[in-house]
KOLVO-976658 format. One record per residue (C-alpha): x, y, z; residue in three letters. Coordinates in pm, 1 decimal, always signed. Layout:
N
X->X&Y->Y&Z->Z&r->Ala $
...
***
This chain:
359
X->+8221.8&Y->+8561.0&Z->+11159.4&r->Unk $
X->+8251.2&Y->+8225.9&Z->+10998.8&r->Unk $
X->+8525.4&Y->+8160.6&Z->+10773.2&r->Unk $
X->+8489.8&Y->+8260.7&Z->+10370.4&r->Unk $
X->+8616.9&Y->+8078.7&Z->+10096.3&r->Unk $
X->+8854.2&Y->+8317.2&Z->+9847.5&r->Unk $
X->+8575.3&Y->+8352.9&Z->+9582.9&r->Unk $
X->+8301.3&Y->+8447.9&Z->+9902.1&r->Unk $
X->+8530.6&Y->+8683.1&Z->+10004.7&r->Unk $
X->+8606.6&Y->+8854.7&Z->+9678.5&r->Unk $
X->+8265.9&Y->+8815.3&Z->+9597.2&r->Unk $
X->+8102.8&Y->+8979.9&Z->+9953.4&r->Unk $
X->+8391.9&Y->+9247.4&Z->+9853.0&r->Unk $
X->+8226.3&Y->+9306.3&Z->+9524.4&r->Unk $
X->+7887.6&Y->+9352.0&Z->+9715.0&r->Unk $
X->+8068.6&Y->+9628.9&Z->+9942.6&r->Unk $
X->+7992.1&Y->+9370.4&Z->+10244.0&r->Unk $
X->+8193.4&Y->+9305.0&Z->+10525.1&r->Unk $
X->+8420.7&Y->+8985.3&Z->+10457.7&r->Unk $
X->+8582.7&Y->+8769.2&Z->+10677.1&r->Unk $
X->+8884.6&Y->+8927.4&Z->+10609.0&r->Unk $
X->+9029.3&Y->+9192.4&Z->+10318.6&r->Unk $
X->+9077.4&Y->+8956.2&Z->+10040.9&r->Unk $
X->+9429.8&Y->+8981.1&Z->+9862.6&r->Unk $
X->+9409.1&Y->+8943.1&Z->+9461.0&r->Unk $
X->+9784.6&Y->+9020.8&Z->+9367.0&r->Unk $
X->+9878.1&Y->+9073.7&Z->+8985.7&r->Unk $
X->+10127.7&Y->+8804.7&Z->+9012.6&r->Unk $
X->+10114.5&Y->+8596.2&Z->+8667.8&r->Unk $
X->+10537.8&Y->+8637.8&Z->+8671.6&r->Unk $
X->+10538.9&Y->+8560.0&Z->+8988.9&r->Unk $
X->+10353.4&Y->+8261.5&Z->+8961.6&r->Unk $
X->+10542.7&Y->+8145.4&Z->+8614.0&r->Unk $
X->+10865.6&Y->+8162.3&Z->+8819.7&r->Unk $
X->+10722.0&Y->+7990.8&Z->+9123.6&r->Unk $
X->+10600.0&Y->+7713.9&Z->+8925.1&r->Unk $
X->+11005.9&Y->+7715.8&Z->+8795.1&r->Unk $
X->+10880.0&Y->+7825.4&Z->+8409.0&r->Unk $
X->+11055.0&Y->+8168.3&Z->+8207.6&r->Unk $
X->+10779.1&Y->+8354.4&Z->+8038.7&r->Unk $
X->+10891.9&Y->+8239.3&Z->+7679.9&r->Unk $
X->+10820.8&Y->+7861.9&Z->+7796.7&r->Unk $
X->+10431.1&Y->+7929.6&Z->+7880.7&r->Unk $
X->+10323.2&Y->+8252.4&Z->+7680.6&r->Unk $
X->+10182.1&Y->+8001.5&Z->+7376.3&r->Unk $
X->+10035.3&Y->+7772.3&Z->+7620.9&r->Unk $
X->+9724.1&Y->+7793.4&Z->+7806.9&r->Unk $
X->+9760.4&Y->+7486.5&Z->+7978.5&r->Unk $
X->+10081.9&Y->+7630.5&Z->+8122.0&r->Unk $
X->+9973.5&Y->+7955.2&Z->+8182.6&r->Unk $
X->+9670.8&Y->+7750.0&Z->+8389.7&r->Unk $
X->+9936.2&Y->+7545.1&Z->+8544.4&r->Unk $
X->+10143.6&Y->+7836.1&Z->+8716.0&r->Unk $
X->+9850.4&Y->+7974.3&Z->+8865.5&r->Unk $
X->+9730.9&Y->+7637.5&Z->+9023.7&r->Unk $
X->+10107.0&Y->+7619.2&Z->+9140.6&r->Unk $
X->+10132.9&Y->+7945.9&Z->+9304.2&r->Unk $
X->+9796.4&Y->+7985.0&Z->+9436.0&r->Unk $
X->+9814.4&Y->+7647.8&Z->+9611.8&r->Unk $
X->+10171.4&Y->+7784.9&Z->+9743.6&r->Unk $
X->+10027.4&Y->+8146.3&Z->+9899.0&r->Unk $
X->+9699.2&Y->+8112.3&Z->+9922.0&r->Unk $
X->+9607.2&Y->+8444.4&Z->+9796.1&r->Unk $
X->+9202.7&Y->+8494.2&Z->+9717.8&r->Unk $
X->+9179.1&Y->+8579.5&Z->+9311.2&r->Unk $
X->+9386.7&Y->+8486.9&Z->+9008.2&r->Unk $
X->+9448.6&Y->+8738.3&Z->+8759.1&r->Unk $
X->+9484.4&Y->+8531.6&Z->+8379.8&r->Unk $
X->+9743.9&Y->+8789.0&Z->+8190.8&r->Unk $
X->+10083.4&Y->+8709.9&Z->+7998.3&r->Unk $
X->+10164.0&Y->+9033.1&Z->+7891.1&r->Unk $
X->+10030.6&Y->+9348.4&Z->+7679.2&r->Unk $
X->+10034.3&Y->+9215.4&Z->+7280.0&r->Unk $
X->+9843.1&Y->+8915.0&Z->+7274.2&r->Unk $
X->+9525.3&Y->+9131.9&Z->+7182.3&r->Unk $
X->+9707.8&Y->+9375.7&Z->+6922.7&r->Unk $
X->+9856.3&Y->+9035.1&Z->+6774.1&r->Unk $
X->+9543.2&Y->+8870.3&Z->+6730.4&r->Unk $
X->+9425.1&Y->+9198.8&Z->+6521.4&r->Unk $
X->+9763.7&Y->+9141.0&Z->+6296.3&r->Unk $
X->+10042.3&Y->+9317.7&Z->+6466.1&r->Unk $
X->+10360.3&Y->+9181.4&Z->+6466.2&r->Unk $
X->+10517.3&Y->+9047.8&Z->+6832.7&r->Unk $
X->+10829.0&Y->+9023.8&Z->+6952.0&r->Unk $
X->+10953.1&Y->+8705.4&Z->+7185.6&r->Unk $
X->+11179.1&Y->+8737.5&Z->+7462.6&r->Unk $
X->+11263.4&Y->+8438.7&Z->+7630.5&r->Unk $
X->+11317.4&Y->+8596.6&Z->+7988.3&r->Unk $
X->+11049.8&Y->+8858.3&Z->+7975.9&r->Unk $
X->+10684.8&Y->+8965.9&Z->+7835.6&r->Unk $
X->+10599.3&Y->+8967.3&Z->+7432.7&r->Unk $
X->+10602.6&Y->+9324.2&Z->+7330.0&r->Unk $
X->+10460.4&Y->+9452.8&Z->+7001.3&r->Unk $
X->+10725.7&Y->+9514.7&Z->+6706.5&r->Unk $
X->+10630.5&Y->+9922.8&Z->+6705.8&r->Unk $
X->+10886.1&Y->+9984.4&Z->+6433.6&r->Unk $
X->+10611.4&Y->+9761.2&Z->+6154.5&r->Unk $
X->+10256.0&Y->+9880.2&Z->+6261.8&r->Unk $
X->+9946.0&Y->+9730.4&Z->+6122.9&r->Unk $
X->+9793.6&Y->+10035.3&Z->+6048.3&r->Unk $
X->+10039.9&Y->+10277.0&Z->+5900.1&r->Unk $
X->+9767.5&Y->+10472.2&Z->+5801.1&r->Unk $
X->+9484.6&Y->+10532.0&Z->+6010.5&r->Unk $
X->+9223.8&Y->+10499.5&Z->+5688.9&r->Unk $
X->+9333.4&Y->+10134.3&Z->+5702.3&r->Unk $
X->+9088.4&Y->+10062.0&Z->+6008.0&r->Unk $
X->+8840.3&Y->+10014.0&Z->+5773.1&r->Unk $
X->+9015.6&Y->+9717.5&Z->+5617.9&r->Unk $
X->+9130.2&Y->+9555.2&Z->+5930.0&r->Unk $
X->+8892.8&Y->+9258.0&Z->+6067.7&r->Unk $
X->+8778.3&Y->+9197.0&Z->+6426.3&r->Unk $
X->+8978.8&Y->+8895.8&Z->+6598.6&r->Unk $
X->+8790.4&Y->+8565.9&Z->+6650.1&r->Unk $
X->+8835.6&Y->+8502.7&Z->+7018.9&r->Unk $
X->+8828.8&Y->+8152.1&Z->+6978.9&r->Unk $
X->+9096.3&Y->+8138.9&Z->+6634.5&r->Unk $
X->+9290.2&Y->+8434.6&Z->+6629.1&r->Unk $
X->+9641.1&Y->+8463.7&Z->+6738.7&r->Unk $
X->+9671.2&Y->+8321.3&Z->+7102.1&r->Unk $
X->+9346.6&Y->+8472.0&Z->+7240.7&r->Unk $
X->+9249.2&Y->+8091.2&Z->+7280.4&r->Unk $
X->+9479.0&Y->+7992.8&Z->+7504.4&r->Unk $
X->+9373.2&Y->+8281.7&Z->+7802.6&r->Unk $
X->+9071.5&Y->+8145.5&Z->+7731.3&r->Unk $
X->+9179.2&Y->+7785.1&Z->+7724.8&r->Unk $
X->+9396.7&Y->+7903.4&Z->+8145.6&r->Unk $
X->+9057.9&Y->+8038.2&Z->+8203.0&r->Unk $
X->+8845.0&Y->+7749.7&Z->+8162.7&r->Unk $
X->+9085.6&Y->+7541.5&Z->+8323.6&r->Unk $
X->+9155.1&Y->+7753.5&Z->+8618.9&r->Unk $
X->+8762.5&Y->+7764.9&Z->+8626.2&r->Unk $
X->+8729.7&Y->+7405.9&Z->+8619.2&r->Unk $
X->+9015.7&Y->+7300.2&Z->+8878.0&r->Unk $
X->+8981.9&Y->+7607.5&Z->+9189.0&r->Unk $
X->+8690.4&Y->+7819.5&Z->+9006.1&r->Unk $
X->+8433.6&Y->+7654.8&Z->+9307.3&r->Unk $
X->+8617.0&Y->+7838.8&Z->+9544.5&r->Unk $
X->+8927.7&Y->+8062.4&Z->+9451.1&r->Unk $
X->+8831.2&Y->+8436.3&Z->+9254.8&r->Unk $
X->+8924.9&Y->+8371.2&Z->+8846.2&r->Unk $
X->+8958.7&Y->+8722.3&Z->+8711.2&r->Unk $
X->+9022.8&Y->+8701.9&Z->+8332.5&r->Unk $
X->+9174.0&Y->+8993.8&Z->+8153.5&r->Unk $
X->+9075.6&Y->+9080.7&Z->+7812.8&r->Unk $
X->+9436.9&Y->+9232.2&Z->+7764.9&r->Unk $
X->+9423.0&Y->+9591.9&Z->+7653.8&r->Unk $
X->+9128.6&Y->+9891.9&Z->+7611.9&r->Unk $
X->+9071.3&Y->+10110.4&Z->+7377.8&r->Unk $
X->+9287.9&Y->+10359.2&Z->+7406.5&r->Unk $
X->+9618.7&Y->+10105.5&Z->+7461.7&r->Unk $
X->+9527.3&Y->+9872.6&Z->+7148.3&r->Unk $
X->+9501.1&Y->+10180.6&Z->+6898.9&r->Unk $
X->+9868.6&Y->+10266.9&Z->+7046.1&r->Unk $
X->+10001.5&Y->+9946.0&Z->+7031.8&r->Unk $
X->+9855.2&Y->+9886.4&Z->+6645.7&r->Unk $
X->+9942.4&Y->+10228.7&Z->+6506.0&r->Unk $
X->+10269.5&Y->+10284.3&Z->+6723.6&r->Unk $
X->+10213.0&Y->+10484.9&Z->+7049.2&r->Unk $
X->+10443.4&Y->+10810.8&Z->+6942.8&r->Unk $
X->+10241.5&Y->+10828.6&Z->+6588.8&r->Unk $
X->+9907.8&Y->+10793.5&Z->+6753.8&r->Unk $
X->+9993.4&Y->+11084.3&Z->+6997.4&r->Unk $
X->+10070.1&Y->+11287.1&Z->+6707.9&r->Unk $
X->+9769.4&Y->+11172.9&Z->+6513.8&r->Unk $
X->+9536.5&Y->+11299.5&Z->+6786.8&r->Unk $
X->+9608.1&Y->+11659.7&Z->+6713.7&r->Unk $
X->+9663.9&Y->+11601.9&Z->+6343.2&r->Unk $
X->+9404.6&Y->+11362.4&Z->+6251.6&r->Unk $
X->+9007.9&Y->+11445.0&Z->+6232.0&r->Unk $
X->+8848.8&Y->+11330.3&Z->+6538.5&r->Unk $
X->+8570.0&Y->+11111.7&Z->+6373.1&r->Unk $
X->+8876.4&Y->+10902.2&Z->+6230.9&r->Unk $
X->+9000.9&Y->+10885.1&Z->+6586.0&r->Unk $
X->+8712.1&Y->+10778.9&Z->+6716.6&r->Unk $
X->+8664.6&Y->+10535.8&Z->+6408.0&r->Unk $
X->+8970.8&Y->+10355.3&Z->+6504.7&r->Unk $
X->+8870.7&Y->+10384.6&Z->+6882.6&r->Unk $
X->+8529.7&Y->+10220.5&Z->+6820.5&r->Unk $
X->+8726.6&Y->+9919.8&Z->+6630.4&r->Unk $
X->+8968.6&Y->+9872.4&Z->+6936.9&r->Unk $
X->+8688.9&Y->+9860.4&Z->+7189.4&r->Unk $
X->+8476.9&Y->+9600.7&Z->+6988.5&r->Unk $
X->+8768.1&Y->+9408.8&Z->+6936.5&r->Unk $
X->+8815.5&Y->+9401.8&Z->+7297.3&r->Unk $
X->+8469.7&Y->+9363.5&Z->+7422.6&r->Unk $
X->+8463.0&Y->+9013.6&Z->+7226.5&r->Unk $
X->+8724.0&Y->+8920.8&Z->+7416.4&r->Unk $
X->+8593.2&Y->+9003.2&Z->+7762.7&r->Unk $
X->+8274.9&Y->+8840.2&Z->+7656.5&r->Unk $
X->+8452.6&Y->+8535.0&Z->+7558.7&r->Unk $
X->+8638.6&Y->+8517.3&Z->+7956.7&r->Unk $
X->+8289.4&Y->+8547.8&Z->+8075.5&r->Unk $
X->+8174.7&Y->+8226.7&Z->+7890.9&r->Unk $
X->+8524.6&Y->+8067.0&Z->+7986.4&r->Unk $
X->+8452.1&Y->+8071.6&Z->+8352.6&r->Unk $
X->+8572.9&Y->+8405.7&Z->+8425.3&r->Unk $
X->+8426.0&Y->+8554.5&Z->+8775.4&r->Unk $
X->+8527.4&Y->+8929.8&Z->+8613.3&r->Unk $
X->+8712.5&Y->+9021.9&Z->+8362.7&r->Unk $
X->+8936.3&Y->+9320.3&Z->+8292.3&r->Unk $
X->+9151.9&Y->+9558.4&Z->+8040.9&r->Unk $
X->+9458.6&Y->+9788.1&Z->+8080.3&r->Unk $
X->+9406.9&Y->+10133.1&Z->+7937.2&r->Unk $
X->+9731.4&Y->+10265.0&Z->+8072.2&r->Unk $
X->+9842.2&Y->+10506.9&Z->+7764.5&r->Unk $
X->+9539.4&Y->+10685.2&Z->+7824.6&r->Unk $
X->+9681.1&Y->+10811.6&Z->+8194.1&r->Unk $
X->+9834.7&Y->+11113.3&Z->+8269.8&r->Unk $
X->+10116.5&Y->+10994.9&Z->+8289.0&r->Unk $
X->+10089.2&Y->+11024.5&Z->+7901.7&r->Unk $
X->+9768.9&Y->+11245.4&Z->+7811.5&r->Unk $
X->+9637.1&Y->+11483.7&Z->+7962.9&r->Unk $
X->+9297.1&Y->+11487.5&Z->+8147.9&r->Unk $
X->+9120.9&Y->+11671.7&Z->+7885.7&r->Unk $
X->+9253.0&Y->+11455.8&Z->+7633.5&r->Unk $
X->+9145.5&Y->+11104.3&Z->+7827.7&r->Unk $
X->+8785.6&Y->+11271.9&Z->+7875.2&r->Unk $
X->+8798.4&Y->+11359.2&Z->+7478.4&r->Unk $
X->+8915.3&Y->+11024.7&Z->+7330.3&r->Unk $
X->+8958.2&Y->+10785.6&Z->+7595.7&r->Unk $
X->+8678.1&Y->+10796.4&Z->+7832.9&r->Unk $
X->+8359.0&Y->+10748.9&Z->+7612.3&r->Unk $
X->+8490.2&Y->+10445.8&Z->+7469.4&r->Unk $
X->+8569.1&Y->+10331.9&Z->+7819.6&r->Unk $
X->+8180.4&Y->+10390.8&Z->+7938.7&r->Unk $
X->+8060.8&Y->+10184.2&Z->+7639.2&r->Unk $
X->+8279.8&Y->+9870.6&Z->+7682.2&r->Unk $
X->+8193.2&Y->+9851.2&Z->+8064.9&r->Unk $
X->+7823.5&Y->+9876.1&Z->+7972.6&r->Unk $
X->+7832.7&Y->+9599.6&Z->+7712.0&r->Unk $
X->+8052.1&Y->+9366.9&Z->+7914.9&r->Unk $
X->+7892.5&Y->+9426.5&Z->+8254.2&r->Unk $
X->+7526.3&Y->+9365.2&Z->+8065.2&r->Unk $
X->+7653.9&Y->+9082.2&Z->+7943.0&r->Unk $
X->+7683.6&Y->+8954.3&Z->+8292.6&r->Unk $
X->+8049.4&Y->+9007.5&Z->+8434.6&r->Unk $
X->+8251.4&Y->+9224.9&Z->+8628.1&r->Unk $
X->+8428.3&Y->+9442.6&Z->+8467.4&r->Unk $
X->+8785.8&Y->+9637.0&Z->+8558.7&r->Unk $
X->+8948.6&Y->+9910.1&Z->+8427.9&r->Unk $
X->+9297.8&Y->+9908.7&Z->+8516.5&r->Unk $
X->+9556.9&Y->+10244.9&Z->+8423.8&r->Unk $
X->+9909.2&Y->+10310.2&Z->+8508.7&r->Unk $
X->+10049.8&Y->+10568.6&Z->+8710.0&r->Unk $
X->+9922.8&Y->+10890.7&Z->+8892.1&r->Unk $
X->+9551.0&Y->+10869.8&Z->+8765.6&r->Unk $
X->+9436.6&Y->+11110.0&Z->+9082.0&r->Unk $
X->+9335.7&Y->+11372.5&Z->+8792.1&r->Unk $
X->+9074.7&Y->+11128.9&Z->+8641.7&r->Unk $
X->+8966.2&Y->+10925.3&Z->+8959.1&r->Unk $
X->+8615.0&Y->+11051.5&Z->+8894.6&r->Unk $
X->+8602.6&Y->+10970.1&Z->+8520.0&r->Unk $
X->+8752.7&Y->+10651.9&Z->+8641.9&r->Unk $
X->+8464.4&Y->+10586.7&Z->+8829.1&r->Unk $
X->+8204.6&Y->+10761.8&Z->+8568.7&r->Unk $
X->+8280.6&Y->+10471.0&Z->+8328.6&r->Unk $
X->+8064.1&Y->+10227.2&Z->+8564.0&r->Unk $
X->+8346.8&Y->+9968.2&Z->+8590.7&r->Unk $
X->+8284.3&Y->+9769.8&Z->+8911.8&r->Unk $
X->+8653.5&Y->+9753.0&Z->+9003.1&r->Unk $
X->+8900.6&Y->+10021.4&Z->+8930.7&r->Unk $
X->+9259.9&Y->+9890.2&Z->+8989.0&r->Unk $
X->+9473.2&Y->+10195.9&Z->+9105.4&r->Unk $
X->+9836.3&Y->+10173.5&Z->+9063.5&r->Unk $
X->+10155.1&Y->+10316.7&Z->+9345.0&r->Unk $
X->+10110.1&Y->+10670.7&Z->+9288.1&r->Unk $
X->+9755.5&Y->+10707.6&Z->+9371.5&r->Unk $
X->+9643.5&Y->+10791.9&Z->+9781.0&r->Unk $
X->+9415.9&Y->+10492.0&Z->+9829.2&r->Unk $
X->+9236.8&Y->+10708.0&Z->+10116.5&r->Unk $
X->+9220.6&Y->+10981.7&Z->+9882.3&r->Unk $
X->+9065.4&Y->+10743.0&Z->+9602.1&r->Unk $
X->+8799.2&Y->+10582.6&Z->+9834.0&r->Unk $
X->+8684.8&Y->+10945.9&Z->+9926.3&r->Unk $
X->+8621.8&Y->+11042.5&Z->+9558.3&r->Unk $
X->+8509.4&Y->+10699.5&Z->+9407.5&r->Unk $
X->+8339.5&Y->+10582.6&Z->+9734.6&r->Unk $
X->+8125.4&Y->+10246.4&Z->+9682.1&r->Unk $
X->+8065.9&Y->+10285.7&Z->+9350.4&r->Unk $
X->+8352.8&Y->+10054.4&Z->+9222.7&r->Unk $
X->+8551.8&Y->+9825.6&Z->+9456.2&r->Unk $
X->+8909.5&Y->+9934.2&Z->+9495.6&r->Unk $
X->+9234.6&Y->+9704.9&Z->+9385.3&r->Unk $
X->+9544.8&Y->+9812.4&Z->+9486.5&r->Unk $
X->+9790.1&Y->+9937.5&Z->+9535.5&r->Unk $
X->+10102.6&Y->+9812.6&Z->+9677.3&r->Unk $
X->+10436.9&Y->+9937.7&Z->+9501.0&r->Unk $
X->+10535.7&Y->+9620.0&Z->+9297.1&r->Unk $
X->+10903.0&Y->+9751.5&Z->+9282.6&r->Unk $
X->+11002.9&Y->+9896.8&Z->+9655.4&r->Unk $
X->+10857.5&Y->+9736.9&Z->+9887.4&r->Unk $
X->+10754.7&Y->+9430.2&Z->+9674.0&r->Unk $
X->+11101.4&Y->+9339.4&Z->+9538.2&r->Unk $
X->+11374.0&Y->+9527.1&Z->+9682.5&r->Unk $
X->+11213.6&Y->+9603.4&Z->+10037.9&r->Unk $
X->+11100.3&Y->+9375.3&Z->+10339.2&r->Unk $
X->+10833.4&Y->+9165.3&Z->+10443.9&r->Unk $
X->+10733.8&Y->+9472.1&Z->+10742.6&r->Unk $
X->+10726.7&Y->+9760.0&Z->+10480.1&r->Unk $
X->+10510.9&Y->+9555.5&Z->+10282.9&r->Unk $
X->+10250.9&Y->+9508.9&Z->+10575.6&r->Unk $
X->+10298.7&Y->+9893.9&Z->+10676.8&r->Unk $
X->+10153.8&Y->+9997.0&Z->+10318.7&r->Unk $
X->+9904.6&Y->+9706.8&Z->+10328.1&r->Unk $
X->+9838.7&Y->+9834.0&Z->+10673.4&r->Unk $
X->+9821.0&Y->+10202.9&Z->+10537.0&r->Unk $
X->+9597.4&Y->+10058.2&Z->+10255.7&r->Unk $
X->+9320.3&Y->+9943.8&Z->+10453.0&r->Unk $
X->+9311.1&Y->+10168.5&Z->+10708.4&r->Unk $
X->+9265.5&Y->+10461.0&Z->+10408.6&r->Unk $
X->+9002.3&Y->+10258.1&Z->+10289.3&r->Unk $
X->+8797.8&Y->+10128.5&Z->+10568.7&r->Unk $
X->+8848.1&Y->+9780.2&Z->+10395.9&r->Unk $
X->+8544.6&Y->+9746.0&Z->+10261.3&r->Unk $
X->+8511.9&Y->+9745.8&Z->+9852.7&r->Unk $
X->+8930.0&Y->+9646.5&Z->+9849.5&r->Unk $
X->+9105.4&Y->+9438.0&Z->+9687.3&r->Unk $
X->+9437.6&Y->+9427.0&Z->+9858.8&r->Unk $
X->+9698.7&Y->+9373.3&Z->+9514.3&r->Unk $
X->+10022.9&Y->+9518.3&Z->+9368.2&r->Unk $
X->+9984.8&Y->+9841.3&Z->+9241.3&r->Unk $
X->+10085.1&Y->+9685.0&Z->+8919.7&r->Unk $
X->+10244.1&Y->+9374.1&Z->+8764.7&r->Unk $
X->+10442.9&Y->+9204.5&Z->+9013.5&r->Unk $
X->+10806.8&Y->+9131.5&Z->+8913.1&r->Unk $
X->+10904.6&Y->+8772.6&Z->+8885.5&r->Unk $
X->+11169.7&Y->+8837.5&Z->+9084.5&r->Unk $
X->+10936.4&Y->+8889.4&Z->+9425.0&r->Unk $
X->+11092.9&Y->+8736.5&Z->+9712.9&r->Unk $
X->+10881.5&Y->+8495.2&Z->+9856.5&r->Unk $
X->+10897.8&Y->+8654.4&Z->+10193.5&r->Unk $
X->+10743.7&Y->+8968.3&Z->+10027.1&r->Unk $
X->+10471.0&Y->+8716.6&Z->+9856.6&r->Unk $
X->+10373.7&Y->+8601.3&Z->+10180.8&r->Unk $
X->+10369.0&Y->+8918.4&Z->+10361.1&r->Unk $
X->+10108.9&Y->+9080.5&Z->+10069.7&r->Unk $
X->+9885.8&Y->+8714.9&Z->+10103.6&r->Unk $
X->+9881.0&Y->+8715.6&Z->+10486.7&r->Unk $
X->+9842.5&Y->+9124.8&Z->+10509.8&r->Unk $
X->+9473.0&Y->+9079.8&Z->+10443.0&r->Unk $
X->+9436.0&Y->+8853.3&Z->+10729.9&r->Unk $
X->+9700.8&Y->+9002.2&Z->+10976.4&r->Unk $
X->+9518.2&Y->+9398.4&Z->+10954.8&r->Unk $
X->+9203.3&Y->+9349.8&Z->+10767.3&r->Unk $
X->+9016.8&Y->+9100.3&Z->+11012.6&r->Unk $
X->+8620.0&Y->+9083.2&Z->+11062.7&r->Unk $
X->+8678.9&Y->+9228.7&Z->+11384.8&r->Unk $
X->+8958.1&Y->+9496.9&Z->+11250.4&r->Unk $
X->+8721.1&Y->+9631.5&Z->+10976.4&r->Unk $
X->+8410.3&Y->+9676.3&Z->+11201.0&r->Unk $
X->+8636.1&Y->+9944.5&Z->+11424.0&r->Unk $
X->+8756.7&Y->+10082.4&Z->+11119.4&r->Unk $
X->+8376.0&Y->+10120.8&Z->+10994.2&r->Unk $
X->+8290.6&Y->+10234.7&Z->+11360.7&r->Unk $
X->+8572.6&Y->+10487.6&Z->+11362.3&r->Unk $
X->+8420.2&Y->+10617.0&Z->+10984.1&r->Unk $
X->+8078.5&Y->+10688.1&Z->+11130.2&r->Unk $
X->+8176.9&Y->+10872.1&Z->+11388.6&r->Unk $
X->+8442.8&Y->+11090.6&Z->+11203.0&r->Unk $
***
């Protein structure tokens, strides 16, 4: 098997094709702003910065796909919500001064401009230059920050929108909901036309770990299946990525369309490629806290290991389950980037696909 570049290999993934190798697309943006020897306050205005600590650390580990984020409020901010800077850490939204302190105000509240509002423009400005200087050969995937679900939580305050879903009428919910997910689609639309190769929200408050099942399928989910059908027809990849235990909602997950599903910890990759099969590439799922940062280089390759042999490796992206911290040793950096090589070979995923016809 001839050697792939990062983007073939991410790509051929994509395609459910065997790849040279498992390619490894770690969500590693603080890991990358500390490699390149930046604090998160220093680079979360700055495209150009944000750009510069993903040439940095890609160059460094070698890993096949980029993933553009900075943290969860650039979105919500660029739709009027108040952030709050932390010099050491992520922007969070100010939760205790909402935009919408009434959900009748959604009807007031304009759709950002991707290209003027707040600091949307500068993940668009790290895309096009990440495009521009590795986008030939290395996987660019471009978030679009936050879905549905998440940005109506993060601009009416996530406790208050919990309550309003059982106090408020549900065509007001939905009302709201519809604004969030055309806000975001013009976001993920605008990564495409940056350079993006896919592109990709975080609709974590809609997990279990928060709502139930019934309550994603009710509020969550339909809004979900509209923004993957206007991105992807627009001509990207698009990935849907939720926190925590989402085994209850795998196959929703997957109903949505969304090419990639990105599976955090708690979820049994195995488990998750039996349900979802190859109807949406896999990313995951790596603990980002133990093994990642507090254990070693070998328990990182076991669950790498573990990973791929659930899976078959084909349709994987090996990654973190989530964010990475920036405090990731670099041993455990290297063991995640060279995992993909070291147990998901050419040769290594043919027996594994030899092994799954014959089971």
């Amino acid at each position: 098997m001839r050697e792939m570049t990062p983007l073939q290999r991410c790509l051929a993934a994509l395609r459910f094709e065997v790849p040279d190798r498992v390619p490894v697309v770690p969500q590693s943006f603080m890991v990358a702003c500390a490699t390149a020897g930046y604090k998160i306050g220093e680079i979360n205005k700055s495209g150009k910065l944000m750009a510069e600590t993903h040439l940095v650390s890609q160059a460094k580990y070698g890993y096949d796909g980029v993933v553009i984020d900075i943290d969860d409020a650039t979105l919500a901010e660029a739709c009027g919500a108040k952030v709050i800077w932390r010099e050491n850490d992520v922007a969070i939204v100010d939760e205790e001064d909402v935009v919408l302190k009434d959900l009748r105000q959604i009807d007031d509240l304009p759709l950002p401009d991707p290209y003027n509002s707040g600091r949307l423009p500068e993940w668009l400005e790290a895309t096009r230059i990440l495009r521009e200087k590795i986008g030939d050969h290395v996987f660019i995937m471009g978030r679009a920050d936050q879905g549905p679900f998440d940005l109506a939580c993060l601009l009416r305050g996530a406790q208050q929108f919990m309550i309003d879903l059982v106090t408020e009428p549900p065509e007001l919910i939905w009302k709201v909901l519809d604004y969030c997910r055309r806000a975001g689609t013009l976001f993920a639309k605008a990564q495409k036309d940056a350079g993006a190769h896919a592109t990709s929200i975080g609709d974590s408050f809609a997990g279990p770990n928060l709502i139930s099942p019934a309550m994603f399928r009710q509020f969550a989910l339909e809004h979900e299946i509209i923004m993957t059908k206007e991105v992807q027809d627009y001509g990207i990849p698009f990935s849907i990525h939720i926190c925590g235990d989402t085994t209850a909602i795998l196959e929703d997950m997957a109903s949505t369309g969304a090419q990639i599903l990105e599976l955090d910890w708690q979820v049994d990759m195995g488990y998750a490629k039996r349900v979802v099969g190859n109807r949406a590439v896999l990313m995951g799922n790596i603990n980002p806290s133990d093994p990642l940062v507090w254990g070693t280089p070998e328990a990182i390759e076991a669950q790498a290991r573990n990973i791929i042999e659930a899976t078959g490796g084909i349709g994987l992206f090996l990654s973190s389950g989530c964010a990475m911290g920036y405090n990731t040793p670099e041993a455990n950096m290297r063991a995640l980037c060279e995992a993909g090589k070291k147990y998901g070979s050419y040769e290594r995923l043919m027996e594994l696909q030899e092994r799954r016809s014959k089971a």
